[in-house]
KOLSEKOL-197850 format. One line per 3 residues: number of its first residue (from 1); for each residue x, y, z of C-alpha. Coordinates in steps of 0.5 Angstrom, whole numbers, plus 500, padded with zeros to 3 digits. Layout:
N
NUM	X Y Z ~ ...
This chain:
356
1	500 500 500 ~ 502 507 499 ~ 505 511 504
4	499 516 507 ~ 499 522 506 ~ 493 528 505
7	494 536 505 ~ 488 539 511 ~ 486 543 505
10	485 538 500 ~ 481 534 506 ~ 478 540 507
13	476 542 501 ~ 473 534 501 ~ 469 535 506
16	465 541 502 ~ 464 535 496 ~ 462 529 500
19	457 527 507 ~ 460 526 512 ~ 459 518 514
22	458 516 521 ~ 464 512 526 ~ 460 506 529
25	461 500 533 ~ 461 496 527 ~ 467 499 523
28	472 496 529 ~ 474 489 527 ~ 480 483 530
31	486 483 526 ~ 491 479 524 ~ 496 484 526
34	497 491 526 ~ 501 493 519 ~ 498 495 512
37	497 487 511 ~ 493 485 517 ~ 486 483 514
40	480 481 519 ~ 479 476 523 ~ 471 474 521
43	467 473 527 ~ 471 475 532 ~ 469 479 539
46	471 486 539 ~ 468 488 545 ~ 467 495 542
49	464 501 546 ~ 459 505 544 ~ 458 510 549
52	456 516 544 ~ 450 521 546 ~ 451 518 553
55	454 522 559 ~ 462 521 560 ~ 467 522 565
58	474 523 565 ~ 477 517 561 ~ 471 514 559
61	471 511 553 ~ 466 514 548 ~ 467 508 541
64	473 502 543 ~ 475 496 545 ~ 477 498 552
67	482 492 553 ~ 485 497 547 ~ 489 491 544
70	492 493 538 ~ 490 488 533 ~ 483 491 535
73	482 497 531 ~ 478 501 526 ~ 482 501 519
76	481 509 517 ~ 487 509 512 ~ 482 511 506
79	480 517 510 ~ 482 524 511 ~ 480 525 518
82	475 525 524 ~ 470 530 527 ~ 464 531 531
85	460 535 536 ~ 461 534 544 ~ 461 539 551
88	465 545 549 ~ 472 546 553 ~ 473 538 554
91	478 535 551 ~ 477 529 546 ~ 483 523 545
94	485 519 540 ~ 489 513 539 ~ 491 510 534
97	497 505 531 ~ 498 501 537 ~ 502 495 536
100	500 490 542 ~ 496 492 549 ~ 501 496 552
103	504 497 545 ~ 507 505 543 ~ 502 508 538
106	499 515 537 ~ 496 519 542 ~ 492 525 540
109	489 530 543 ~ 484 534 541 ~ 479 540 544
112	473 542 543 ~ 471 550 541 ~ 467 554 544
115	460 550 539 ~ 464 544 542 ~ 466 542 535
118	473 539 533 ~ 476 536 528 ~ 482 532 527
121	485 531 520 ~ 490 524 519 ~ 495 529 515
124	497 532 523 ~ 500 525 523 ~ 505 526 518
127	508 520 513 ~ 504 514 516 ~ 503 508 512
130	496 507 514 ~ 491 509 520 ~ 489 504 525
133	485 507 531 ~ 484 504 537 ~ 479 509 541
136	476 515 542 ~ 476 516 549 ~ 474 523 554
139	481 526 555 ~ 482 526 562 ~ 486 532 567
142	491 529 569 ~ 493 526 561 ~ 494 533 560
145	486 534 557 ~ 482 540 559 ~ 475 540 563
148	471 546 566 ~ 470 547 572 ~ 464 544 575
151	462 540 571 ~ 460 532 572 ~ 459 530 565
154	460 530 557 ~ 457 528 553 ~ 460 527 546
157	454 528 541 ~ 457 525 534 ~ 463 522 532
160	464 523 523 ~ 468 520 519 ~ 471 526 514
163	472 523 506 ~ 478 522 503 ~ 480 528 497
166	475 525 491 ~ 480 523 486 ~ 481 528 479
169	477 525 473 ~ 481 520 469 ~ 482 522 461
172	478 517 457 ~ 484 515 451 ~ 483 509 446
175	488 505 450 ~ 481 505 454 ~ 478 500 448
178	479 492 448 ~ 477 487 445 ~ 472 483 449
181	470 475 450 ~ 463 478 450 ~ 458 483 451
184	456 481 459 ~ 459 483 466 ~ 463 477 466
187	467 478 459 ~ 475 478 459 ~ 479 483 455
190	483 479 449 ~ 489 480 450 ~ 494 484 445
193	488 484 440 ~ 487 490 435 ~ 481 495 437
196	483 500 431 ~ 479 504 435 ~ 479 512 434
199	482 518 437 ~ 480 524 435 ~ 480 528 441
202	483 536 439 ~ 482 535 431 ~ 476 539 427
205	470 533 427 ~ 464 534 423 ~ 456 531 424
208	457 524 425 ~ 464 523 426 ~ 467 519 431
211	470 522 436 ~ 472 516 440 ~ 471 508 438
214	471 502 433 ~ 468 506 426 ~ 465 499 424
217	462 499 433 ~ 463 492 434 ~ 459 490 440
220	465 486 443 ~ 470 493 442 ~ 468 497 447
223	472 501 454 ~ 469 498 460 ~ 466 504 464
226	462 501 470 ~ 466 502 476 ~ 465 510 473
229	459 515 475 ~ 459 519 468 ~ 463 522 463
232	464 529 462 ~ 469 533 457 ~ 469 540 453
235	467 541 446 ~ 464 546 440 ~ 459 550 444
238	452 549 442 ~ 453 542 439 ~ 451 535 440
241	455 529 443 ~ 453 522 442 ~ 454 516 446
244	453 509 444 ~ 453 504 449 ~ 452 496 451
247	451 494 444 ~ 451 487 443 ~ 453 485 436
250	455 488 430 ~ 448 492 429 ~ 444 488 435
253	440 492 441 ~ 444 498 445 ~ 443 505 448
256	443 511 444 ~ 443 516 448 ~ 446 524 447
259	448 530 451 ~ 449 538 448 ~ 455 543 450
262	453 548 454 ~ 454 556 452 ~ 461 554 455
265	462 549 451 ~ 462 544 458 ~ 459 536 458
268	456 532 463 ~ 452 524 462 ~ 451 520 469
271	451 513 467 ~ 445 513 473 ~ 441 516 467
274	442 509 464 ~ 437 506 469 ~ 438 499 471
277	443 496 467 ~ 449 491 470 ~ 454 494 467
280	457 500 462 ~ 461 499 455 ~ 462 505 452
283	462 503 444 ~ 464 509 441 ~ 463 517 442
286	460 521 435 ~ 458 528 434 ~ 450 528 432
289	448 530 427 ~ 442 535 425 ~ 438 529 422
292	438 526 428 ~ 436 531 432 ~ 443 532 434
295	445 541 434 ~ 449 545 430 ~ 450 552 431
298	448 555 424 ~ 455 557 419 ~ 460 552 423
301	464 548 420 ~ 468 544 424 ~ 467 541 431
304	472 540 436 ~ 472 535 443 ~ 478 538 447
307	476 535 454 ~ 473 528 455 ~ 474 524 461
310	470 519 466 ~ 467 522 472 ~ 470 517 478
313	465 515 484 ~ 467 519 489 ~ 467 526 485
316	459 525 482 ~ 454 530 483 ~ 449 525 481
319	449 519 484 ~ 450 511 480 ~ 446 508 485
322	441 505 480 ~ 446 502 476 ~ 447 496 479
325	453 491 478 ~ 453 484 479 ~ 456 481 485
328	461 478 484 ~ 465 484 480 ~ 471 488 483
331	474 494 479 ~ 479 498 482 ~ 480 506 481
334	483 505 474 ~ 475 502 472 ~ 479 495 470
337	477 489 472 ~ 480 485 478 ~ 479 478 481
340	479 478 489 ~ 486 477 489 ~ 487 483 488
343	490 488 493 ~ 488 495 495 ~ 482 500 492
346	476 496 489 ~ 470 498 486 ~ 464 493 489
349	457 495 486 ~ 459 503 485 ~ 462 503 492
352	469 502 495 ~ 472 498 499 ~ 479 496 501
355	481 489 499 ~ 487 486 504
């Protein structure tokens, strides 16, 4: 796995573009060890506290195991960091990266303001190789934590994760074009086969020319966009684009489907305007032609497409939950097909998981 690091303002500006998903009991698992490589033990007590929206004292635990061994975590290395609403002047502590019972680890210390919020962004931990946390407990005095005078108890109201930074859009090229050994989900690419697919990305285009694709739109020639959410790239203003997608055969069944440029020239295609379909082969991309139905600006002579790049999961405006995908199919965040032996990011059904 890569070395962990996200600058706070790029988690920041994640923050902005994606909801904020609860920390839970259920997110702390058994584990085979505490590196990068460790993977879950199925079926193993964690014993894992969750004491949040309850009244705490100093150096009650709020969410973990309180045994703390350190093969009993939450694995947040995908994430940029953690933040939450709690009593305003109390101190929040967060260990991570524990080894063994009484093992070194990471031991932070975080202040509520004066709204009782706090943040705490995983990038403060500097080049760390994956993120383990142990628990979250109330900071006590003696730890060096804060505590207002007077007061009995805390109570620590949420517990969010913060996203990691949504990944760029990935610039859609012919090299993206297989030949396939079928039309379904469980196709498999023909190594070293000759796609003659066109790219003609930058270059004068007229009404019905092909932008990117196989001309002859073979249904078993096509780039594999289901583990994306969209397409979205810059033209010509006012002209059409035209997507083809899941085509069978050589002149069977598909999607024929089209977009306009905006007075910017700017495009966008969601693949959950697709509906309910088991995966998304892009055949080819053309310029629409007027005839059918397709715009051009009157006294234009030649379009370009300068832009056009699929749109990942995590960066979608829309979202692809009603395209589903079968069961069995992993991708990883290139949009190519993986078996479970592969280790890292997936893709499982439009959303991400982290395979160990």
């Amino acid at each position: 796995m890569k070395k962990f690091t996200l600058l706070c303002a790029a988690a920041m500006a994640a923050m902005s573009m994606n909801a904020q998903e609860a920390l839970t009991a259920e997110m702390w698992h058994q584990w085979t060890g505490w590196g990068a490589d460790a993977t879950i033990i199925e079926g193993a007590e964690t014993g894992c506290e969750y004491n949040v929206g309850k009244e705490l004292g100093q150096s009650d635990m709020v969410i973990g195991p309180q045994s703390c061994n350190g093969d009993l975590y939450s694995d947040l290395t995908e994430y940029a960091g953690i933040q939450g609403v709690a009593t305003p002047g109390i101190t929040v502590r967060f260990y991570l990266n524990r080894e063994e019972l009484q093992g070194p680890g990471l031991d932070i210390k975080v202040n509520t303001d004066s709204d009782g919020k706090f943040t705490f962004m995983f990038s403060e931990l500097g080049d760390v190789e994956f993120v383990h946390l142990n628990f979250i407990k109330i900071a006590a005095e003696w730890q060096g934590g804060l505590w207002p005078a007077g007061l009995d108890k805390c109570v620590v109201e949420s517990v969010e994760l913060i996203p990691g930074e949504a990944p760029a859009s990935d610039a859609i090229t012919a090299a993206w074009w297989h030949k396939w050994t079928g039309f379904g989900a469980d196709a498999t690419i023909i190594e070293g086969a000759d796609t003659g697919c066109e790219y003609n990305i930058g270059k004068d285009l007229g009404e019905g020319s092909i932008v990117l694709g196989n001309p002859t739109c073979d249904g078993d020639l096509y780039a594999d966009l289901t583990a994306y959410a969209g397409i979205e790239g810059v033209a010509t203003p006012g002209i059409s684009i035209r997507f083809f997608f899941n085509r069978q055969e050589l002149q069977g069944a598909g999607i024929d489907t089209s977009v306009d440029t905006d007075e910017d020239g700017k495009f966008t295609f969601m693949f959950s305007e697709l509906g309910n379909v088991e995966f998304v082969h892009l055949n080819f991309v053309k310029i629409l032609e007027q005839w059918r139905g397709g715009k051009w600006p009157a006294g234009l002579e030649a379009a370009v497409v300068s832009e056009f790049n699929a749109i990942p999961v995590g960066n979608a405006v829309e979202s692809i939950s009603n395209a589903t995908t079968s069961d069995t199919v992993l991708y990883n965040i290139f949009g190519q097909r993986v078996d479970e032996n592969y280790r890292g990011i997936v893709i499982k059904n439009g959303k991400k998981y982290i395979n160990k």
